[in-house]
Short mmCIF file of the C-alpha atoms (twelve columns), coordinates in Angstrom:
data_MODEL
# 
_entry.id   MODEL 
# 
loop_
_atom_site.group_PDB 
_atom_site.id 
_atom_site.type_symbol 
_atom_site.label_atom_id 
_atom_site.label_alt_id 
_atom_site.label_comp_id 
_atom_site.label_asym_id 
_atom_site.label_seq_id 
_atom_site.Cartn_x 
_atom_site.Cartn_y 
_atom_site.Cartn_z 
_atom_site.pdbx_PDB_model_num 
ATOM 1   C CA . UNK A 1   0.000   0.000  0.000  1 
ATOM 2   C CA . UNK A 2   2.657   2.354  0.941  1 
ATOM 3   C CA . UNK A 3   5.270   1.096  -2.191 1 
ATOM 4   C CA . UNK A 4   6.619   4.281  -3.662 1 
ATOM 5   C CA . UNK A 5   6.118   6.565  -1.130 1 
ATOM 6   C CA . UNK A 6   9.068   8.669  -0.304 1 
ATOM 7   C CA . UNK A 7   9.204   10.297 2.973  1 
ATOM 8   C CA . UNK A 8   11.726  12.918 3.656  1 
ATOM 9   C CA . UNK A 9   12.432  16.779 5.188  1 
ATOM 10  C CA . UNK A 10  11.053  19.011 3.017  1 
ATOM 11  C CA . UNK A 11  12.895  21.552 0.938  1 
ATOM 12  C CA . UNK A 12  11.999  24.998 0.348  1 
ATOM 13  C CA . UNK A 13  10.552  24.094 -3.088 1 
ATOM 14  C CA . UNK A 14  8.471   22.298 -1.497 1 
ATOM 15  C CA . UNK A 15  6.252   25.211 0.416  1 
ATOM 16  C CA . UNK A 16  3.566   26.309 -2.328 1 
ATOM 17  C CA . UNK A 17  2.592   22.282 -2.450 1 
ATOM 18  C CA . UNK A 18  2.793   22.304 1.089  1 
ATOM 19  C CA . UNK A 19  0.750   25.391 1.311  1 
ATOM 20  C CA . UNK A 20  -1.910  23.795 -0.911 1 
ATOM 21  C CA . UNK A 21  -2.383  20.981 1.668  1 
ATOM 22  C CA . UNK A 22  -2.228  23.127 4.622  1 
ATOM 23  C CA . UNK A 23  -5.403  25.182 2.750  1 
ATOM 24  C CA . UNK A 24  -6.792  21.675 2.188  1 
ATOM 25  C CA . UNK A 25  -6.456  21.436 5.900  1 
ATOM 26  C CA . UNK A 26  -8.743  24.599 6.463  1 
ATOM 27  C CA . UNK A 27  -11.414 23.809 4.241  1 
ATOM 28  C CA . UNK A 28  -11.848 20.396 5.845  1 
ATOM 29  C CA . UNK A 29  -11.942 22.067 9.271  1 
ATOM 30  C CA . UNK A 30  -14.437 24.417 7.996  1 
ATOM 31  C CA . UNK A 31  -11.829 27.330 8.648  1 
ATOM 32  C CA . UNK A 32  -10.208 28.271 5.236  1 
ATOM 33  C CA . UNK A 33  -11.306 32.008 5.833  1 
ATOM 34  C CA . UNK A 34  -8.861  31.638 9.068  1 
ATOM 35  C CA . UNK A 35  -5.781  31.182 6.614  1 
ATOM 36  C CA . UNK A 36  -4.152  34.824 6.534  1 
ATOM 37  C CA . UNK A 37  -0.463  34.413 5.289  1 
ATOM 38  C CA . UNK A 38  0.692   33.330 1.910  1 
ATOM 39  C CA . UNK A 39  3.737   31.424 0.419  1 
ATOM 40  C CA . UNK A 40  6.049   34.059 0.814  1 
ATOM 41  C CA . UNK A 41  5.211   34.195 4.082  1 
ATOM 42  C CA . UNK A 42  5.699   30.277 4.541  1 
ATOM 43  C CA . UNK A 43  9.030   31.308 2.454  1 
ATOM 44  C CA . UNK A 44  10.595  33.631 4.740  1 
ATOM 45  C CA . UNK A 45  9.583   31.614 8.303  1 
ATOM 46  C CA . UNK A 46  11.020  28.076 6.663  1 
ATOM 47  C CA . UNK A 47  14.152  30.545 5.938  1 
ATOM 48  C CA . UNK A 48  14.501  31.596 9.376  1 
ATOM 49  C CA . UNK A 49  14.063  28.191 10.561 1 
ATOM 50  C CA . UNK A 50  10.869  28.988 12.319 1 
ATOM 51  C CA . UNK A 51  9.153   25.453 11.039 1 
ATOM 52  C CA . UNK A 52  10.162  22.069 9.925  1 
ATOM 53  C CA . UNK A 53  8.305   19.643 7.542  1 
ATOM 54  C CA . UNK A 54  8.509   16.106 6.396  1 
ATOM 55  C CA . UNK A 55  6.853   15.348 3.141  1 
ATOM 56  C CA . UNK A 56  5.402   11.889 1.560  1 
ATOM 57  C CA . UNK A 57  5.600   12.233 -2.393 1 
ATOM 58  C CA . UNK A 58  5.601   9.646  -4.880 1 
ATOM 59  C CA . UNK A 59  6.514   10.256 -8.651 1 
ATOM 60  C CA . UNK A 60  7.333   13.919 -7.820 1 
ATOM 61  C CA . UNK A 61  4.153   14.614 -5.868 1 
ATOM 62  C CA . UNK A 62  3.529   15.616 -2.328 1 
ATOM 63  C CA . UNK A 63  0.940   12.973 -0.895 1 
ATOM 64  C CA . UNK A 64  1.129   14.618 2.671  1 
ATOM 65  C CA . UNK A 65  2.986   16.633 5.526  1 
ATOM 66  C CA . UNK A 66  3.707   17.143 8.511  1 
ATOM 67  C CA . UNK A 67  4.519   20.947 9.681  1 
ATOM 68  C CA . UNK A 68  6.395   21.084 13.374 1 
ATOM 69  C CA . UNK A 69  8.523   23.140 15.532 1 
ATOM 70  C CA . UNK A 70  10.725  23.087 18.295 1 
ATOM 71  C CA . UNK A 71  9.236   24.450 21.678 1 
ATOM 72  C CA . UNK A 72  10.021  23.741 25.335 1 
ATOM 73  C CA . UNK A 73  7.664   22.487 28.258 1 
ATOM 74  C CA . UNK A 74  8.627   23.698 31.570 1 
ATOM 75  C CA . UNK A 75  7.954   21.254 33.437 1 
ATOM 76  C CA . UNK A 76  9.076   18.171 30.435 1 
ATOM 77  C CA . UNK A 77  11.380  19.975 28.337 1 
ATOM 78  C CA . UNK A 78  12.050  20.144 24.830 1 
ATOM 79  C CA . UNK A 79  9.263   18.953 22.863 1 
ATOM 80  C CA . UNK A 80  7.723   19.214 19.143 1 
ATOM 81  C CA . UNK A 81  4.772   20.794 18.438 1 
ATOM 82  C CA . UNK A 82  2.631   19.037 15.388 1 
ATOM 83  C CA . UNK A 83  0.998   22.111 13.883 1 
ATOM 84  C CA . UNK A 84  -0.263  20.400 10.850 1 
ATOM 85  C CA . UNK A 85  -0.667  17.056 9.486  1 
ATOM 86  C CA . UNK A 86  -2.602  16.271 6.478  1 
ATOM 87  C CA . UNK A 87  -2.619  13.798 3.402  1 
ATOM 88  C CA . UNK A 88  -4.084  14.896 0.469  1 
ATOM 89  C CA . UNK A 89  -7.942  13.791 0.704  1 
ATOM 90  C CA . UNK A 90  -7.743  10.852 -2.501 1 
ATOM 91  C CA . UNK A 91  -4.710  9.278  -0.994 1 
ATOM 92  C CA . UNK A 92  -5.961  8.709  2.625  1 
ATOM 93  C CA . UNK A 93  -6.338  5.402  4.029  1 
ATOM 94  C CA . UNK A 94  -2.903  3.958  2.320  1 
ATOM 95  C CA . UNK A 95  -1.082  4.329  4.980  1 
ATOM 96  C CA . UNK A 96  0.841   7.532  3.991  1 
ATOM 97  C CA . UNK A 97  -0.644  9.147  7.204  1 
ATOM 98  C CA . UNK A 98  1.345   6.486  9.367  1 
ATOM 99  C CA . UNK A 99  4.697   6.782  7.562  1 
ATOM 100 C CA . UNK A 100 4.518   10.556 8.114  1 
ATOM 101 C CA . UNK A 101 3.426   10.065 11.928 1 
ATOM 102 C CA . UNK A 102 6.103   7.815  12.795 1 
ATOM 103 C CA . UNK A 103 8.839   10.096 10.573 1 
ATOM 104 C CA . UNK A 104 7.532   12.580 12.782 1 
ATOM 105 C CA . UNK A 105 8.190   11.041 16.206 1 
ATOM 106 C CA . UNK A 106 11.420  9.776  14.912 1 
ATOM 107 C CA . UNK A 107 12.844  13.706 13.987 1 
ATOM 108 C CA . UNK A 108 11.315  14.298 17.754 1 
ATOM 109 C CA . UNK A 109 13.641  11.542 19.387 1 
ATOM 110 C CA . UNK A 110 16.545  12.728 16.519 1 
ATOM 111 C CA . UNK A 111 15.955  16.218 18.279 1 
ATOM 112 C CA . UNK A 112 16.135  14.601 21.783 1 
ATOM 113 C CA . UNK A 113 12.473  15.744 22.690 1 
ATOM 114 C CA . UNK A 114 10.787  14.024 26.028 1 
ATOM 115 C CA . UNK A 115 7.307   14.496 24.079 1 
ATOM 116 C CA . UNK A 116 5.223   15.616 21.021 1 
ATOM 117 C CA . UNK A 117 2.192   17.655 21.324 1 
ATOM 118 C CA . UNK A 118 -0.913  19.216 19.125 1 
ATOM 119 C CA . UNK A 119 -4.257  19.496 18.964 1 
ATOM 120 C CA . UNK A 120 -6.922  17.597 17.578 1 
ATOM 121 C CA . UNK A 121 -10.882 19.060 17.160 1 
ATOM 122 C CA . UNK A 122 -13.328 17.469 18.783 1 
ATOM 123 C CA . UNK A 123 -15.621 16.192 16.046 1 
ATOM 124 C CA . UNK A 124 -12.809 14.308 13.641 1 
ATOM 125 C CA . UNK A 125 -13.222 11.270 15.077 1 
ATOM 126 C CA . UNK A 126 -11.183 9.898  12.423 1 
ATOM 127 C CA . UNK A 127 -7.768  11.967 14.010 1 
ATOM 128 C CA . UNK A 128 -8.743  10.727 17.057 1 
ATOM 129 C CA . UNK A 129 -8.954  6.966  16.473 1 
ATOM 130 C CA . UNK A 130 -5.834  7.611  14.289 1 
ATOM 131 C CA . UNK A 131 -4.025  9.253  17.242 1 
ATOM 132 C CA . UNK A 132 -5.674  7.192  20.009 1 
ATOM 133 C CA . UNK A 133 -4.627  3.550  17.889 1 
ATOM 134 C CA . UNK A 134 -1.120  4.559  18.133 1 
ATOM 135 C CA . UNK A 135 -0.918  5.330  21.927 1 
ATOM 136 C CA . UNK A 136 -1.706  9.247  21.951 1 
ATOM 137 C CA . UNK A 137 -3.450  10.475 24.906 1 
ATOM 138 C CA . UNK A 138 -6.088  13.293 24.120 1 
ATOM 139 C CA . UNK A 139 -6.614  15.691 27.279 1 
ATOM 140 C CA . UNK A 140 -9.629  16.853 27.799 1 
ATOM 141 C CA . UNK A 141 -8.622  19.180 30.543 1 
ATOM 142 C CA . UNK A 142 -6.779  22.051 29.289 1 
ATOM 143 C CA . UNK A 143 -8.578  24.770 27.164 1 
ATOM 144 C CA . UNK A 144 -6.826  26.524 23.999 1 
ATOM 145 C CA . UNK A 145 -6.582  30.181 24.825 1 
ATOM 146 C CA . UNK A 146 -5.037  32.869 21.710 1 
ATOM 147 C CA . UNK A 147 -4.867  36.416 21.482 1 
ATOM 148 C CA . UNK A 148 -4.339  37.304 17.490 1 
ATOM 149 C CA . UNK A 149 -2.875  40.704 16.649 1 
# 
């Protein structure tokens, strides 16, 4: 199921296909009028070093990614924070989501991280059982808080 698919860092040639999927993202989450910076933008911050991604392509196309970055827990320490992960909607249930998802805890162990984090919405049960089959736990405790400027 998963013959042919490549999974690797991404490059910064790769950031307008990884900006496609990350609007892909906010359409499925019913939010696409949430997504306020471009590809330059994605440009500049991949630059700086800001974000990481790993891709899965086959034949020259990106099936999926996974957007992270380095942050720091006070009371566990350095840690990677999943900010997106999506595989393009006609290539789901191959298995590409899995090979990104372990590439991903891999770079966080490579980065000698004591833990991942993200978030997950309440109603996509699919994430969930996806997350919850390979040993995530989901807290229900904490609430998201934001100020945007």
């Amino acid at each position: 199921m998963t013959a042919g698919i490549n999974i690797r860092l991404a490059r910064a040639a790769d950031l307008p296909f990884i900006y496609q999927l990350v609007r892909e993202l906010a359409i499925y989450e019913k939010a696409e009028d949430q997504l306020l910076i471009d590809t330059a933008y994605y440009q500049k911050e991949f630059e700086k070093g800001t974000f990481e991604a790993i891709v899965a392509e086959s034949d020259h196309e990106i099936l999926g990614i996974c957007i992270y970055y380095m942050t720091f827990s006070t009371w566990k320490g350095r840690m990677l924070y999943l900010e997106d992960f999506v595989v393009r909607s006609e290539h789901r249930k191959r298995g590409i989501g899995q090979l990104l998802y372990d590439a991903f805890l891999e770079r966080a162990k490579e980065k000698n991280c004591t833990m991942v984090k993200w978030q997950v919405l309440d109603w996509n049960e699919p994430a969930i059982k996806f997350y919850e089959k390979n040993g995530a736990t989901i807290e229900k405790e904490w609430w998201n808080a934001k100020v945007i400027f």
